[in-house]
Every structure is written in C-alpha cells, then in structure tokens.
SEBA-219982 format. One record per residue (C-alpha): residue in three letters; x, y, z. Coordinates in pm, whole numbers. Last residue first. Example, Ala and Ser with C-alpha at 12.3 -4.5 7.8 and 13.67 -1.06 7.14 Angstrom:
2
+------+--------+--------+--------+
! rest !      u !      v !      w !
+------+--------+--------+--------+
!  SER !   1367 !   -106 !    714 !
!  ALA !   1230 !   -450 !    780 !
+------+--------+--------+--------+
END
This chain:
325
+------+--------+--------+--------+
! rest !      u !      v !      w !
+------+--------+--------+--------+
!  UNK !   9226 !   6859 !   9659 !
!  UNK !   9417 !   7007 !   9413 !
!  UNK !   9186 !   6973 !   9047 !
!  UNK !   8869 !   7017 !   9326 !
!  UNK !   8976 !   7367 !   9453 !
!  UNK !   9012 !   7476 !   9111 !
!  UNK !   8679 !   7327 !   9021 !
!  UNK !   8523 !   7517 !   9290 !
!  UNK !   8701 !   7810 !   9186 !
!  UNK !   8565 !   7842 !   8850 !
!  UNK !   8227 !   7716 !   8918 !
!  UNK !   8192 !   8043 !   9174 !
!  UNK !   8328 !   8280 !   8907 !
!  UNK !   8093 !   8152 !   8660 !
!  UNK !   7795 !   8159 !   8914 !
!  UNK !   7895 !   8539 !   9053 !
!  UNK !   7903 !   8677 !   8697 !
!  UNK !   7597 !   8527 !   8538 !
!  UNK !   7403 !   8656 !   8858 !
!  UNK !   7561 !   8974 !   8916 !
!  UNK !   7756 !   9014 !   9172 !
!  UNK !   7752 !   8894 !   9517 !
!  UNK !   8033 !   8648 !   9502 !
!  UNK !   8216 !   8868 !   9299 !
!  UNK !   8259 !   9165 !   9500 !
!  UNK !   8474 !   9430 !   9329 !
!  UNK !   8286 !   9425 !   9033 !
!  UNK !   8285 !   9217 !   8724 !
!  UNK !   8254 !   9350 !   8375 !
!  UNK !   8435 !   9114 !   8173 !
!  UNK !   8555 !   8842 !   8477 !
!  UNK !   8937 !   8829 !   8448 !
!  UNK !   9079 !   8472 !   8536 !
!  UNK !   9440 !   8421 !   8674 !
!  UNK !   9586 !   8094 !   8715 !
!  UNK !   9907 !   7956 !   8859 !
!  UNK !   9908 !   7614 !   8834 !
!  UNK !   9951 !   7584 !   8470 !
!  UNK !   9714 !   7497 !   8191 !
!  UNK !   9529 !   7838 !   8215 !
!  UNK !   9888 !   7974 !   8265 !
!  UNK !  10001 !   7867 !   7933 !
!  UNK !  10383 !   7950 !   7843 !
!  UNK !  10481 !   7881 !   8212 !
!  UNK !  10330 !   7572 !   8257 !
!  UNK !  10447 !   7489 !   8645 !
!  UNK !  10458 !   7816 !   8737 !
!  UNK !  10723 !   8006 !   8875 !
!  UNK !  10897 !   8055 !   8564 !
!  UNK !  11037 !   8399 !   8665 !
!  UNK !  10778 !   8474 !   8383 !
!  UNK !  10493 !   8316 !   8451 !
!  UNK !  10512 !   8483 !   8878 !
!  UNK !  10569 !   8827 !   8709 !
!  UNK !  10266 !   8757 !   8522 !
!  UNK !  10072 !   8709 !   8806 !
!  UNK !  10167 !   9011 !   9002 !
!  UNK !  10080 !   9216 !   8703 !
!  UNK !   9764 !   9058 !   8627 !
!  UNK !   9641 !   9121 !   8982 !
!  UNK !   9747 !   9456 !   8975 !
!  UNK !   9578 !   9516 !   8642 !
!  UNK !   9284 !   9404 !   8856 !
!  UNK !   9235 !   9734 !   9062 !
!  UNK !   9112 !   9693 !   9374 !
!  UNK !   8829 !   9932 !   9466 !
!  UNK !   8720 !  10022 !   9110 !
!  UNK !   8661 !   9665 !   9018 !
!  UNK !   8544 !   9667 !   8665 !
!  UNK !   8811 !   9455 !   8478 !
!  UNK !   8675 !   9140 !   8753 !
!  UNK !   8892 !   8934 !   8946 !
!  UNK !   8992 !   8558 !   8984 !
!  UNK !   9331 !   8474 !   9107 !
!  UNK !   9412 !   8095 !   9162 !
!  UNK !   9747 !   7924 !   9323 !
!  UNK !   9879 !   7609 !   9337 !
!  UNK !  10187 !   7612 !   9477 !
!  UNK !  10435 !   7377 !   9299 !
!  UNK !  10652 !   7678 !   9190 !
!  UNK !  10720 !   7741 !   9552 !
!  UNK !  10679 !   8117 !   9586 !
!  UNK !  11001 !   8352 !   9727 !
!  UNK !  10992 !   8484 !   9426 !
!  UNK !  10751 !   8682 !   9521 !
!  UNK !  10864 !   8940 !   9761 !
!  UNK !  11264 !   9004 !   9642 !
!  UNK !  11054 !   9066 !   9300 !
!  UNK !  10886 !   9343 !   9434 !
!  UNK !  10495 !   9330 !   9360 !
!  UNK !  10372 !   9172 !   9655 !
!  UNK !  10548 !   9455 !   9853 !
!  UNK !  10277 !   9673 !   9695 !
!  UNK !  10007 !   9467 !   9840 !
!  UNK !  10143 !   9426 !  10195 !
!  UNK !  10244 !   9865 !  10209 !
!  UNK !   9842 !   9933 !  10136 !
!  UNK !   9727 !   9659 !  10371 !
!  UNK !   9999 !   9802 !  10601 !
!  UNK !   9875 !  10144 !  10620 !
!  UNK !   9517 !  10098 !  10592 !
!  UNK !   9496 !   9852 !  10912 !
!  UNK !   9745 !  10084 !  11067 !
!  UNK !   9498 !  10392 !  11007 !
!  UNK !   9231 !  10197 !  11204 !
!  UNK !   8874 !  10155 !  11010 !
!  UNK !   8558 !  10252 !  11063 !
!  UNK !   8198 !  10201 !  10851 !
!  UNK !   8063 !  10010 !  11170 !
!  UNK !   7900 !  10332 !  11373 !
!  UNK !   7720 !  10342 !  11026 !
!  UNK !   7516 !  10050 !  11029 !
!  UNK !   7510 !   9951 !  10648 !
!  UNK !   7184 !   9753 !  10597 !
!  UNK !   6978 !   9935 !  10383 !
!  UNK !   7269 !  10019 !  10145 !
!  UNK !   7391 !   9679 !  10108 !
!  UNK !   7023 !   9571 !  10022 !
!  UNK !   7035 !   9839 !   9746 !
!  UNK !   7369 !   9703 !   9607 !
!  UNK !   7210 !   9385 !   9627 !
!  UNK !   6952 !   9447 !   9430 !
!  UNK !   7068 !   9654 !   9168 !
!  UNK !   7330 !   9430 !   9052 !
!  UNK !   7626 !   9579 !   8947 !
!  UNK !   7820 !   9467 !   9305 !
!  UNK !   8088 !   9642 !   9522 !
!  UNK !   8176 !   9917 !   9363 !
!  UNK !   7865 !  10063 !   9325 !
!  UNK !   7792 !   9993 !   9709 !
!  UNK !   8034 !  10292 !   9737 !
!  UNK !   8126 !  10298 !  10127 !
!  UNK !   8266 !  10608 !  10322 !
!  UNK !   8558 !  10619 !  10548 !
!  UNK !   8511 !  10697 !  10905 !
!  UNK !   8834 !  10690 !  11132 !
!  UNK !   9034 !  10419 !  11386 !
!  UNK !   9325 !  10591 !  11578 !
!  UNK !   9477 !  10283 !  11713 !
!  UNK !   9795 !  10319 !  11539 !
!  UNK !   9864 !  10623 !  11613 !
!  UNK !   9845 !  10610 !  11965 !
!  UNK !  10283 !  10555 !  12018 !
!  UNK !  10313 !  10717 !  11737 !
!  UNK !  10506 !  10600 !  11375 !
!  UNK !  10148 !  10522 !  11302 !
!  UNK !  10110 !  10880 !  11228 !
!  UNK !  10388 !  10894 !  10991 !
!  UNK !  10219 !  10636 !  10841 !
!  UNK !   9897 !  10768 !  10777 !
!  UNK !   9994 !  11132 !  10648 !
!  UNK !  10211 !  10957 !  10405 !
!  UNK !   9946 !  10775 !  10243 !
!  UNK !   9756 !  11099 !  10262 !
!  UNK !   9991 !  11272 !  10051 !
!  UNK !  10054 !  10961 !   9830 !
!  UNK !   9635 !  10956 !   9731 !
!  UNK !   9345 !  10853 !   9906 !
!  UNK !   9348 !  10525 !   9637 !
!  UNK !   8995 !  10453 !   9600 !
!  UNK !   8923 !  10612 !   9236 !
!  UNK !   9281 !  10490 !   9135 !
!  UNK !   9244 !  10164 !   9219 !
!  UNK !   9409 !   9995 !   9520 !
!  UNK !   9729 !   9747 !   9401 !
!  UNK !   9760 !   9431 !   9552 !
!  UNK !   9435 !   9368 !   9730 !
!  UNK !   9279 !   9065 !   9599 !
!  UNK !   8949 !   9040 !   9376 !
!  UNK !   8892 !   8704 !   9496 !
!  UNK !   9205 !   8471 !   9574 !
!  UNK !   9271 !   8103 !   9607 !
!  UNK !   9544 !   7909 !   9767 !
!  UNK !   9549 !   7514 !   9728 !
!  UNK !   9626 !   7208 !   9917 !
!  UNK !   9772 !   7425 !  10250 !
!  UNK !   9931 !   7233 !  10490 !
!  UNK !  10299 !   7344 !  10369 !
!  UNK !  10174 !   7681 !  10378 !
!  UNK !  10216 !   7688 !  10752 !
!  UNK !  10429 !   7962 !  10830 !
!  UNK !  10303 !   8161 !  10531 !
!  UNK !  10670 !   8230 !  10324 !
!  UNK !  10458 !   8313 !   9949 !
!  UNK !  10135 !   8098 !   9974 !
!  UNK !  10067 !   8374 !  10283 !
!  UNK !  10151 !   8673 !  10102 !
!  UNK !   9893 !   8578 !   9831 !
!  UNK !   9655 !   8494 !  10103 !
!  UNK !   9681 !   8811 !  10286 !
!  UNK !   9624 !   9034 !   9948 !
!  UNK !   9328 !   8791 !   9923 !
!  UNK !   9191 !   8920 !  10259 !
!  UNK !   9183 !   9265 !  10168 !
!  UNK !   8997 !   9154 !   9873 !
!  UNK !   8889 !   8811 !   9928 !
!  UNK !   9063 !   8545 !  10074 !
!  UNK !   9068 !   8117 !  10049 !
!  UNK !   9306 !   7865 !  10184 !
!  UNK !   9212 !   7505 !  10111 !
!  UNK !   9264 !   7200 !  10374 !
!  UNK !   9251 !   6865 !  10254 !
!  UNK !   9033 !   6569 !  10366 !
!  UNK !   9212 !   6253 !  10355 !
!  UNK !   9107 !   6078 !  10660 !
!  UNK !   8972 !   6340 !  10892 !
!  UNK !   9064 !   6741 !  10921 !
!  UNK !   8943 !   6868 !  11236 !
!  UNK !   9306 !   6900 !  11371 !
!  UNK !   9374 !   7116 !  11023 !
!  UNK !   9160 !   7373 !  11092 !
!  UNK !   9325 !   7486 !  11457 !
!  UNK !   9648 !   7507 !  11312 !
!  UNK !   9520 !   7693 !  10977 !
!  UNK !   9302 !   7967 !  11206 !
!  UNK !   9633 !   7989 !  11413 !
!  UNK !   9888 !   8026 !  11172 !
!  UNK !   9599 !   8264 !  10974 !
!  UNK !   9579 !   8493 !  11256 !
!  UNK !   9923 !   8528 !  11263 !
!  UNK !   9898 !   8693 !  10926 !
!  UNK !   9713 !   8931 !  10984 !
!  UNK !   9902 !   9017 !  11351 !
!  UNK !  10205 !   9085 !  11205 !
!  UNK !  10059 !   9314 !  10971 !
!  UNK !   9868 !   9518 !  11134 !
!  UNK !   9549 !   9448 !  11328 !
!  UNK !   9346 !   9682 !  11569 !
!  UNK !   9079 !   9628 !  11873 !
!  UNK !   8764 !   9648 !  11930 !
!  UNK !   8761 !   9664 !  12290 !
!  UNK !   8622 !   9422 !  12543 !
!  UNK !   8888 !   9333 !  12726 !
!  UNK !   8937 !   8993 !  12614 !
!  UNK !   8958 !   9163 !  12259 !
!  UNK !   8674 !   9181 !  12010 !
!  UNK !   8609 !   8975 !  11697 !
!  UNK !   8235 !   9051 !  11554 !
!  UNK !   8322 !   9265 !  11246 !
!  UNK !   8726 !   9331 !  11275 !
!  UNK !   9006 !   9470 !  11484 !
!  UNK !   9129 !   9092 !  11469 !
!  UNK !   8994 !   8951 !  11201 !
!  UNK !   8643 !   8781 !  11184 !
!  UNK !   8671 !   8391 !  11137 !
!  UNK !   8537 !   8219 !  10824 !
!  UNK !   8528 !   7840 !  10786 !
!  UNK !   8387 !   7688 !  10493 !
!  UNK !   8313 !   7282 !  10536 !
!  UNK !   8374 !   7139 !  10179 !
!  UNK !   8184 !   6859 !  10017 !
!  UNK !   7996 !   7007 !   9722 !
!  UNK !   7700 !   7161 !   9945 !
!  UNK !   7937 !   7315 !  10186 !
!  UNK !   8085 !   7495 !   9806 !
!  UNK !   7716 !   7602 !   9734 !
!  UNK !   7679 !   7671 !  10100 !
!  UNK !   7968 !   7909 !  10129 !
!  UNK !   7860 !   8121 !   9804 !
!  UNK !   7477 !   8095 !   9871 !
!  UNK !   7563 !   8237 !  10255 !
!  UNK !   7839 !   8494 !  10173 !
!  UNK !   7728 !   8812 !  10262 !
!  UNK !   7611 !   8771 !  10584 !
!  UNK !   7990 !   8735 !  10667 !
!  UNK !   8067 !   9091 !  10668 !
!  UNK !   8361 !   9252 !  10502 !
!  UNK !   8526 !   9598 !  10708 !
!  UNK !   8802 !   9515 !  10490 !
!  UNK !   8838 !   9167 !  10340 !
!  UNK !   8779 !   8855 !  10467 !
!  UNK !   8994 !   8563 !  10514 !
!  UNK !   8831 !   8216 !  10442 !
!  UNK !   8971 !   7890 !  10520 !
!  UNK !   8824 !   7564 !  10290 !
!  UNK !   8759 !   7243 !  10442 !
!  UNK !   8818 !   6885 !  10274 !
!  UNK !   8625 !   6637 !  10069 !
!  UNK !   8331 !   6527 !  10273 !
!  UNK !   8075 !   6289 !  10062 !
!  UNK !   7723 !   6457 !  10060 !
!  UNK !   7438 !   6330 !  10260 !
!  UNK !   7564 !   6412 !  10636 !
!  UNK !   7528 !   6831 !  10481 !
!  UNK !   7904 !   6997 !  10447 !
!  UNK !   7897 !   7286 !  10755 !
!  UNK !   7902 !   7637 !  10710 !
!  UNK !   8171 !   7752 !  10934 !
!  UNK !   8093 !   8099 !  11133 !
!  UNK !   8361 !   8245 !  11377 !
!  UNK !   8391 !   8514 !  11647 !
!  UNK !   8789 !   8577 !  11737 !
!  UNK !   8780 !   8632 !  12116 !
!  UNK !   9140 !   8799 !  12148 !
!  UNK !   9412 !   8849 !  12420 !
!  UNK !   9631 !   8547 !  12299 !
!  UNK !   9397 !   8306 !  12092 !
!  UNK !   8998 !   8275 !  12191 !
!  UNK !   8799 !   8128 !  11947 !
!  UNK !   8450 !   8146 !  11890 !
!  UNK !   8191 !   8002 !  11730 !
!  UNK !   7860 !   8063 !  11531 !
!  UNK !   7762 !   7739 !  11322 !
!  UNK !   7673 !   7865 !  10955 !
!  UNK !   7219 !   7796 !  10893 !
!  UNK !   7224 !   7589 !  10573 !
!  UNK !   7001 !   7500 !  10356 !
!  UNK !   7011 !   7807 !  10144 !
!  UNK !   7131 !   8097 !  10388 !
!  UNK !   6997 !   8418 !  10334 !
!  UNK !   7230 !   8717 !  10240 !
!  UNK !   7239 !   8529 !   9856 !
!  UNK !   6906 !   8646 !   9813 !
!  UNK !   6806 !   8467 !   9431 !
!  UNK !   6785 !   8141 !   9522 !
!  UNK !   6675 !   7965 !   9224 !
!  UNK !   7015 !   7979 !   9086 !
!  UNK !   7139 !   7758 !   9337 !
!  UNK !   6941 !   7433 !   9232 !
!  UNK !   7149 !   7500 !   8852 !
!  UNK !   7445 !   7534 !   9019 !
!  UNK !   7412 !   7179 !   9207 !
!  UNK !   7307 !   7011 !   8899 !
!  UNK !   7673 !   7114 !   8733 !
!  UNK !   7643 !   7388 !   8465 !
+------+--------+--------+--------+
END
C-alpha cells in the first residue's frame, strides 16, 4: 500500500473532500452551460497529467471526493463535467435538457479539446468513465474523434450489457424506441427508482445515499435509456470493436456483484478484443494493454464500496494510469 493510501484510509466519508475543495466551473458549448468540478493536484506534488471523467446515469459528483483527491494527490488534476440532460448542466434556456448519442459523445470532443490546452510540458491527458459513462469511454477509444490525445482509457463498472435484475425487459425496450421515433419522444423524461444495494455493500454509504436522494432528481429521458442500452450492445458486434487500435491502452475494472451492469459483459467485450489479437499480449491480458480486473464481491459503484474493495480498485487504476502516462 503506497503512503498516500494508507493517509486515505483514515477518511472514512468519501462525500467530503480530503484536502481538497473541487473548483466549480462552467462551460458553455452550443446551447448548453455544462457545470464542472476539477479537483486540483496540491503546488507540493509533481504534476503528471489530467484525467477526464464521464459519469454515469443520474451520477453525482459528491460522490467522488476521496477517489478524485487521492488521484489529485498523486499528480493528476480530475476533471468532471455534468452531461448534457444531466445533474447541474442546463441549457441556455434554462431547461434540463436531453442527450443521445450524438450528443454523448460530442461532449467528450469538447471536454478533451478544452483539457488538452491546459496541458503543460509533458503532462498527459487520461480518459476515465464509470458506468454509463464507461460504456462512452469504450466507444470513445474505439473511433472517438480525438482518441489520438488520449494516453490511456479506463473504465469502472461500464455499461455494456445491463443485468438482468435492471434490464426493463425487450417489451419495454421496444416501447422506448418506438417512442423516440416521435417528434416529443425523446424528451419525455420519467421516474425510475434507485436500489442503493446495488450501488455499494457498505452500510454506510448506502444509508447516506438514501438520505440524500432528492426525488424530483431520480428522472431520466427515454432517449438517454434507449441509446445507452443500443451503445453497449453495439460494443459487442465485432463490426464495433475491431475498429480499436491495438496500441490503445485500455483498463476495465468491475465487480461479479454488480446487479446494475452486469460484468460478464465486460469480460465478454474484453475477450473478444484478446482474441481478434487486439491486444498487445494476447495470451496474457494482465501483461497486455488491455486489462480487465473482476473485484470478488464488488458492487456497482466501486469507488464508494467497501473499504478493501474501493482501495484495491483505486491502486489498480492509478497504477494503470501511471504505466501510460
């Protein structure tokens, strides 16, 4: 356990910041005020890079104070902007707002563009997601616009195939898209319930979660759920991924317990990648550069997990991040 870890553990809230208070921000790109938090690396520690973070669905960015600072406190700024149609981003007009797919990913060619001019010397930029937001990132180290700035892709618990106790089922699936085949339909936003169970095992937080959920937030627009569904599928088809560059580094971590997304998706997808020989060890992916790690027992939310969880998963990308910076 690096000295670092070992000062984290102490902190047991990880929806309080450390050391470190995130800068608010915002961005304003075509009709939208994206709101943004980046927890800054402290003067005393050497700068190595910045890492960009895409959420998941309906995520929060509360959520990830010890996990930003820890990597802040190891030399990278972490920069996490609210999706369109999500948390704190709202349109010029006011309204919430909706993203699909062309817009997802658009918001990381701008996120990346505007990144990478606050890059000095050689600081590298690192491209992060979790969940929802992972699904996004795999797509993106596929044909992203601007992959080639990218040092390293990373994933947590990303969406490419929705377990079977989340899934609504094909009948509803359908139900969604042919109603985003309106004109409305695809800003028709709906309630959909929460299970902190999924999220995290420990007691704690999931209570915390619970305390804090404000209900008028626990929406979601059907073309959000239609193409996050349809992107994580797609990742699946062979005409999809192949498309990788077998020197992209690339780094799945998920837990065998995550009954939101489940992680026999994410060994799927990565095994398709070994055996197309799209890595660059294909007979050993923990030597290669495209890695998967299963947490025994991990939820959907790693970062807020439980404790022995959370730190392993943490140390593991942190030294992935490091190996391609």
């Amino acid at each position: 356990m690096t000295p670092a870890m070992s000062a984290f553990k102490s902190h047991k809230d990880p929806f309080k910041p450390v050391n470190i208070e995130p800068t608010p921000g915002t961005i304003e790109i075509d009709d939208c005020i994206f709101k943004t938090y980046t927890w800054g690396v402290p003067d005393n520690v050497v700068r190595k890079g910045r890492i960009v973070y895409v959420h998941g669905y309906r995520d929060a960015h509360g959520g990830y104070h010890r996990h930003f600072e820890f990597f802040a406190q190891n030399g990278y700024d972490c920069f996490f902007y609210y999706q369109r149609g999500e948390g704190e981003t709202k349109l010029v007009s006011g309204k919430k707002g909706v993203s699909d797919d062309y817009w997802a990913l658009k918001g990381v060619d701008d996120m990346i563009q505007f990144n990478v001019k606050l890059l000095k010397g050689n600081e590298k930029l690192h491209l992060m997601g979790h969940s929802m937001g992972g699904g996004i990132v795999l797509h993106y180290a596929i044909n992203g616009k601007f992959k080639d700035k990218i040092s390293s892709f990373s994933t947590i618990s990303p969406l490419v195939t929705l377990h079977d106790k989340t899934y609504p089922g094909f009948g509803i699936e359908l139900i969604v898209r042919s109603v985003c085949l309106l004109p409305w339909g695809k800003t028709i936003r709906v309630k959909t319930p929460l299970m902190v169970e999924f999220l995290s095992g420990d007691k704690l937080i999931q209570q915390h979660i619970e305390s804090s959920i404000d209900p008028a937030n626990m929406d979601g627009a059907f073309v959000e759920t239609r193409d996050f569904i349809l992107r994580g599928r797609n990742l699946l088809k062979k005409e999809t991924y192949k498309a990788i560059d077998k020197k992209t580094p690339l780094l799945i971590v998920h837990g065998d317990n995550d009954n939101i997304n489940d992680y026999k998706g994410s060994v799927k997808f990565m095994d398709a990648l070994v055996a197309e020989g799209l890595s660059d060890k294909e007979q050993d992916q923990q030597e290669g550069n495209k890695i998967i790690k299963i947490y025994e027992g991990g939820r959907h939310c790693l970062h807020i997990d439980k404790e022995d969880i959370s730190w392993q998963m943490t140390e593991d990308l942190l030294e992935f991040i490091n190996k391609y910076n």
